[in-house]
C-alpha positions in Angstrom: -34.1 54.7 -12.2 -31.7 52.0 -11.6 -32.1 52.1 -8.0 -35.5 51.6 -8.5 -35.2 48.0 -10.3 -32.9 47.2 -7.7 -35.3 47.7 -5.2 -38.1 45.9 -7.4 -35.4 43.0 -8.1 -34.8 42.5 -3.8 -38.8 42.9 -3.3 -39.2 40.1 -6.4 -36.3 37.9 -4.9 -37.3 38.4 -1.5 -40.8 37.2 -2.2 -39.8 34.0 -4.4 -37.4 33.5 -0.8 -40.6 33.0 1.2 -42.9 31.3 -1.8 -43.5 27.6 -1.7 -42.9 28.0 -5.6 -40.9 24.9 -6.0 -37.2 25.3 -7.7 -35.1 22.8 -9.7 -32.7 20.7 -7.8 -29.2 19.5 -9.5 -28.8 17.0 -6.7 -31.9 15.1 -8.2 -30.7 15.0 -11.6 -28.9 11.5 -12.7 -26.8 11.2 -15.8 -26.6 8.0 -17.7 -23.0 6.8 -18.8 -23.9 7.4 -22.3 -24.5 10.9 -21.9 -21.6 11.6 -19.4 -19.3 12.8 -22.1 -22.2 14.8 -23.6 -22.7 16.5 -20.0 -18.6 16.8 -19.6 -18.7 18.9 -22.8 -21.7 21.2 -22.2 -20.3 22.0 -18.8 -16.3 22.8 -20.1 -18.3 25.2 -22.6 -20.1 27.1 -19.6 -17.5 27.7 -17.8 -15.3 28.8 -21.1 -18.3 30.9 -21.8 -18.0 32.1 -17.8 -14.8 33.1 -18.7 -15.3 34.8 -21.9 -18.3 36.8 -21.6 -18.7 36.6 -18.1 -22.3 38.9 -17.6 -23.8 37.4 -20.9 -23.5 33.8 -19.9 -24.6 34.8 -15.9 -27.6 36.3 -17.7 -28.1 33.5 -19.8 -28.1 30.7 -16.9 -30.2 33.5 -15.1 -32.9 33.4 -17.4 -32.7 29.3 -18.1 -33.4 28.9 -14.4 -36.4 31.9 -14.3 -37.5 29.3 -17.3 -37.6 26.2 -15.5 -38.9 27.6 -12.4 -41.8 28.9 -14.3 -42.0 25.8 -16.2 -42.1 23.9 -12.9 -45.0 25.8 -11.2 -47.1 25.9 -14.4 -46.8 21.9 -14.6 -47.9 22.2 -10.5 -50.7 24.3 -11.5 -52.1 22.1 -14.2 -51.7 19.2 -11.8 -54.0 21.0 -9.7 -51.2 21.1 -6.9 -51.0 25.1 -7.0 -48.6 26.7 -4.8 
Protein backbone atom coordinates (compact mmCIF):
# COMPACT_ATOMS: atom_id res chain seq x y z
CA UNK A 1 0.00 0.00 0.00
CA UNK A 2 2.64 2.44 0.74
CA UNK A 3 4.24 2.03 -2.45
CA UNK A 4 1.19 2.86 -3.94
CA UNK A 5 0.86 6.56 -2.46
CA UNK A 6 4.32 7.00 -3.30
CA UNK A 7 3.72 6.42 -6.72
CA UNK A 8 0.35 8.52 -6.56
CA UNK A 9 2.48 11.29 -4.59
CA UNK A 10 5.41 11.37 -7.88
CA UNK A 11 2.32 11.21 -10.47
CA UNK A 12 0.62 14.31 -8.29
CA UNK A 13 4.08 16.14 -7.97
CA UNK A 14 5.06 15.42 -11.27
CA UNK A 15 1.89 16.83 -12.76
CA UNK A 16 1.88 20.18 -10.51
CA UNK A 17 5.88 20.21 -12.17
CA UNK A 18 4.43 20.68 -15.67
CA UNK A 19 1.06 22.85 -14.55
CA UNK A 20 1.02 26.53 -15.12
CA UNK A 21 -0.69 26.44 -11.53
CA UNK A 22 1.08 29.43 -10.15
CA UNK A 23 3.12 29.04 -6.69
CA UNK A 24 4.08 31.50 -4.00
CA UNK A 25 7.25 33.28 -4.30
CA UNK A 26 9.37 34.40 -1.02
CA UNK A 27 11.57 36.55 -3.18
CA UNK A 28 8.31 38.80 -3.74
CA UNK A 29 7.45 39.16 -0.23
CA UNK A 30 8.69 42.67 1.45
CA UNK A 31 8.70 43.06 5.23
CA UNK A 32 8.21 46.49 6.77
CA UNK A 33 10.70 47.55 9.61
CA UNK A 34 7.88 47.34 12.06
CA UNK A 35 7.20 43.83 11.54
CA UNK A 36 10.98 42.69 11.11
CA UNK A 37 11.21 41.67 14.70
CA UNK A 38 7.82 39.96 14.41
CA UNK A 39 9.19 37.96 11.22
CA UNK A 40 12.80 37.35 13.20
CA UNK A 41 10.68 35.61 15.86
CA UNK A 42 8.27 33.45 13.83
CA UNK A 43 11.21 32.26 11.85
CA UNK A 44 13.75 31.34 15.19
CA UNK A 45 10.42 29.33 16.17
CA UNK A 46 10.42 27.24 12.78
CA UNK A 47 13.52 26.32 12.79
CA UNK A 48 13.33 25.35 16.80
CA UNK A 49 10.28 23.55 15.85
CA UNK A 50 12.56 21.95 12.71
CA UNK A 51 14.63 20.85 15.34
CA UNK A 52 12.24 19.51 17.71
CA UNK A 53 9.71 17.65 15.91
CA UNK A 54 11.34 17.58 12.82
CA UNK A 55 8.43 15.50 10.43
CA UNK A 56 5.53 17.38 12.28
CA UNK A 57 6.67 20.81 11.47
CA UNK A 58 7.88 19.53 7.58
CA UNK A 59 4.31 18.41 7.39
CA UNK A 60 3.01 21.40 8.81
CA UNK A 61 4.88 23.90 6.26
CA UNK A 62 3.88 21.11 3.74
CA UNK A 63 0.36 21.58 4.07
CA UNK A 64 0.65 25.74 4.63
CA UNK A 65 2.15 25.80 1.06
CA UNK A 66 -0.63 22.99 -0.50
CA UNK A 67 -2.92 25.96 1.20
CA UNK A 68 -1.61 28.85 -0.45
CA UNK A 69 -1.15 27.27 -3.66
CA UNK A 70 -4.74 26.33 -3.74
CA UNK A 71 -5.58 29.61 -2.32
CA UNK A 72 -3.58 31.24 -5.25
CA UNK A 73 -5.32 29.30 -8.16
CA UNK A 74 -8.81 29.66 -6.71
CA UNK A 75 -8.21 33.68 -6.59
CA UNK A 76 -6.89 33.00 -10.61
CA UNK A 77 -10.03 31.20 -11.25
CA UNK A 78 -12.36 33.78 -9.88
CA UNK A 79 -10.46 36.39 -11.74
CA UNK A 80 -11.34 34.56 -14.76
CA UNK A 81 -7.51 34.04 -15.44
CA UNK A 82 -7.86 30.04 -15.08
CA UNK A 83 -4.80 28.02 -15.48
Amino acid sequence: MPAVLVALWMVGIGVLMISRVRTPSLKRITIAADYARYALVASVMVVAALLTYPWFTLLALSLIYLAAILGLFLRAVREGISS
